[in-house]
Residue, then its C-alpha position, 0 to 999 in steps of 0.5 A: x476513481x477518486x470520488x467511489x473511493x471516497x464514497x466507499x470510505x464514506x459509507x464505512x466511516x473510515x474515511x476520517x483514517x486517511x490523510x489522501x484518498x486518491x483514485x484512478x483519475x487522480x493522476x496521469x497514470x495508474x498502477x502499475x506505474x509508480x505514479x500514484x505512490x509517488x503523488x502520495x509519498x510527495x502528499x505526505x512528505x514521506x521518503x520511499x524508504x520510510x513507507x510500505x504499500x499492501x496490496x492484493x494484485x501484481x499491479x500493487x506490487x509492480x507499482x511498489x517496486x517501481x516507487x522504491x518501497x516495501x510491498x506486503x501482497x495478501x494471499x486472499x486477494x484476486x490474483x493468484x499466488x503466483x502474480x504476487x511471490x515477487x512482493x518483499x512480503x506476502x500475508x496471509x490474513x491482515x492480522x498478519x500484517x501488525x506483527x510484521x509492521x513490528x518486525x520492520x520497525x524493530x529491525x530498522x530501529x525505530x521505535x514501534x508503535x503499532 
């Protein structure tokens, strides 16, 4: 739900990082469908291509390809490993995900900032 979601944000101060917070209830539809990274991309005016979903279950993945966008799956999360091989990436720790927001960057030639 979109009011725990913001409460937990709330709580660890981080939810001043974020420019949407939307839950389970927020639209008609949950993961895996597509719809909530839709809501989001159109939020945000980004283009599918320009965006990246991480996750640590199949459903992230499954909502991600759906939606048309890179999807980076932790290792440690609450699926096995096997629920998540199918992501474009997986990781195994999140220091591991700068390095790759990087190389995603470098590669499609745009500037990198991370």
């Amino acid at each position: 739900m979109k009011s725990l979601s913001r409460r937990v944000l709330d709580g660890l101060d981080l939810s001043h990082y974020f420019d949407v917070i939307i839950g389970s209830d927020t639209t008609r539809e949950r993961k895996p469908s597509p719809v909530p990274i839709l809501k989001v991309l159109s939020e945000l005016h980004v283009q599918s291509g320009e965006a990246l979903i991480v996750g640590d279950s199949n459903y992230d993945v499954d909502a991600g390809k759906a939606a048309g966008i890179t999807t980076v799956a932790v290792t440690y999360g609450y699926r096995p490993r096997e629920l998540i091989a199918h992501a474009d990436f997986l990781i195994d720790r999140m220091t591991d995900l700068v390095p790759l927001l990087r190389e995603l960057r470098s590669f499609r030639g745009e500037r990198v900032y991370a």
